[in-house]
C-alpha positions as CSV (number, residue, x, y, z in Angstrom):
1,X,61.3,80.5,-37.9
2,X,64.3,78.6,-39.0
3,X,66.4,76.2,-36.8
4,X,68.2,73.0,-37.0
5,X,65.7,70.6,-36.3
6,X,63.7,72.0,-40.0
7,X,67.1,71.8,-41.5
8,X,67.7,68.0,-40.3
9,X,64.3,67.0,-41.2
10,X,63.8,69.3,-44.0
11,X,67.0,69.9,-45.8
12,X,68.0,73.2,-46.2
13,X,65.3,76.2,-47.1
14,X,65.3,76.3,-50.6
15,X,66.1,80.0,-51.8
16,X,62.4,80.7,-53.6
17,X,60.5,79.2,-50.4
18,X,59.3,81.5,-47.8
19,X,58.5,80.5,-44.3
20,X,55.2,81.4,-43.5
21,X,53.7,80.7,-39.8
22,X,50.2,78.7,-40.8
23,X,49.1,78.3,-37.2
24,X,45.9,76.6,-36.8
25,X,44.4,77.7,-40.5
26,X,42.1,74.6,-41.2
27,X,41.7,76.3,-44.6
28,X,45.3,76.3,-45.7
29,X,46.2,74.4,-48.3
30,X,50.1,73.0,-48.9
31,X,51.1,73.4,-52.9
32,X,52.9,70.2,-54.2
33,X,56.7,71.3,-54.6
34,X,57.5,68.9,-57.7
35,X,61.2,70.1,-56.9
36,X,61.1,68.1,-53.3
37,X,61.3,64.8,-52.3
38,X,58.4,63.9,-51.1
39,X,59.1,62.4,-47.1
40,X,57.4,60.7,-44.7
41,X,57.4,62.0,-41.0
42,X,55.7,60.6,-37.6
43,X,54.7,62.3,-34.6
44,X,55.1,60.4,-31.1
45,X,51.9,58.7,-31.4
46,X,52.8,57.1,-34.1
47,X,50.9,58.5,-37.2
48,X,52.3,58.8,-40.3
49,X,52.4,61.7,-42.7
50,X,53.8,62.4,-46.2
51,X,54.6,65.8,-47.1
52,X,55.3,67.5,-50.6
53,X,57.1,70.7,-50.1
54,X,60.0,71.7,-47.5
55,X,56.9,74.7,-46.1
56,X,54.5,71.5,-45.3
57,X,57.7,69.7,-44.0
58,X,58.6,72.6,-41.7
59,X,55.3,73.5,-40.5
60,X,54.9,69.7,-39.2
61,X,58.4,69.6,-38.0
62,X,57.3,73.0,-36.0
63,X,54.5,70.6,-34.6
64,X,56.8,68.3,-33.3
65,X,56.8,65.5,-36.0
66,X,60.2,63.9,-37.1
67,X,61.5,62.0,-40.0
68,X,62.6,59.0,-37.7
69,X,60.1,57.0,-35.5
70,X,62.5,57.3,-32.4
71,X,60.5,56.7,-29.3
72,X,57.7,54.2,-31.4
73,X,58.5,50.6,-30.0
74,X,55.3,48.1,-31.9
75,X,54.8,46.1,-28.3
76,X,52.3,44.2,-30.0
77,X,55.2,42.8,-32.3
78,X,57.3,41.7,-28.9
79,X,54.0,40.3,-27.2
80,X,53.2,38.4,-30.3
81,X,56.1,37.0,-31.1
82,X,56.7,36.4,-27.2
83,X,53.4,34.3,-26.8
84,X,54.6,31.9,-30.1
85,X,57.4,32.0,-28.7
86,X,56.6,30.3,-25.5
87,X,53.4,28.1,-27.4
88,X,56.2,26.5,-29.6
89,X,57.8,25.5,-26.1
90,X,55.4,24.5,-24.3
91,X,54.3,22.3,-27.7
92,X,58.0,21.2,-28.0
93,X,57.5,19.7,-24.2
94,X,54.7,18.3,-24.0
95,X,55.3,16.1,-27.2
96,X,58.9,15.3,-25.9
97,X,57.2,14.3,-22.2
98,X,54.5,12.0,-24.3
99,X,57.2,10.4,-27.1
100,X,59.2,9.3,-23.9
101,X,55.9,7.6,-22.6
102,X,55.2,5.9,-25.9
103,X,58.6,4.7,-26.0
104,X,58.8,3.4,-22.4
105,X,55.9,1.0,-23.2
C-alpha cells in the first residue's frame, strides 16, 4: 500500500524494496537498509522513533507516525518560562518599591 503520505515521509520506494503488510507481528524484525538515511519520526503523543529502512519507515507512517512533530506544543516549556517570567517581575517590584523606601529616608 503505497500513497503520498509514505512518499513524503519516506521518499520514494526504492526499486529492490517490497512493501510487505506486517500487521501486529511482534516477531518481525526490520533489517538495517545501509542504503537509507536513517530518520526520526513521532507519533501524536509525542514518542520518538528512528527508523533504518524506507519498509520500517512505511510501516510506522501506516501507523500514523510523521517525520514532523506538528500537533506537539512542550506546555511545560510555556508554563516554565511563564512562571520566571512573572518571578523576575514580581522581584523586579518589590526591590524597586523597597530602594524607593531606603532612599526616602
Amino acid at each position: 500500500m503505497e500513497n503520498n503520505n509514505i512518499n513524503n515521509n519516506c521518499g520514494e520506494k526504492p526499486s529492490y524494496q517490497e512493501f510487505i503488510e506486517i500487521g501486529n507481528d511482534p516477531n518481525f524484525v526490520f533489517q538495517n537498509d545501509p542504503n537509507f538515511n536513517t530518520l526520526i519520526l513521532y507519533d501524536l503523543e509525542g514518542n520518538v522513533v528512528n527508523v533504518n529502512s524506507w519498509l520500517e519507515c512505511a510501516t510506522y507512517v501506516n501507523g500514523g507516525w510523521s517525520i514532523s512533530p506538528d500537533g506537539l506544543v512542550n506546555y511545560e516549556k510555556y508554563i516554565f518560562f511563564g512562571l520566571t517570567l512573572a518571578l523576575i517581575i514580581f522581584l523586579v517590584i518589590n526591590f524597586s518599591k523597597k530602594l524607593k523606601k531606603w532612599i526616602i529616608k
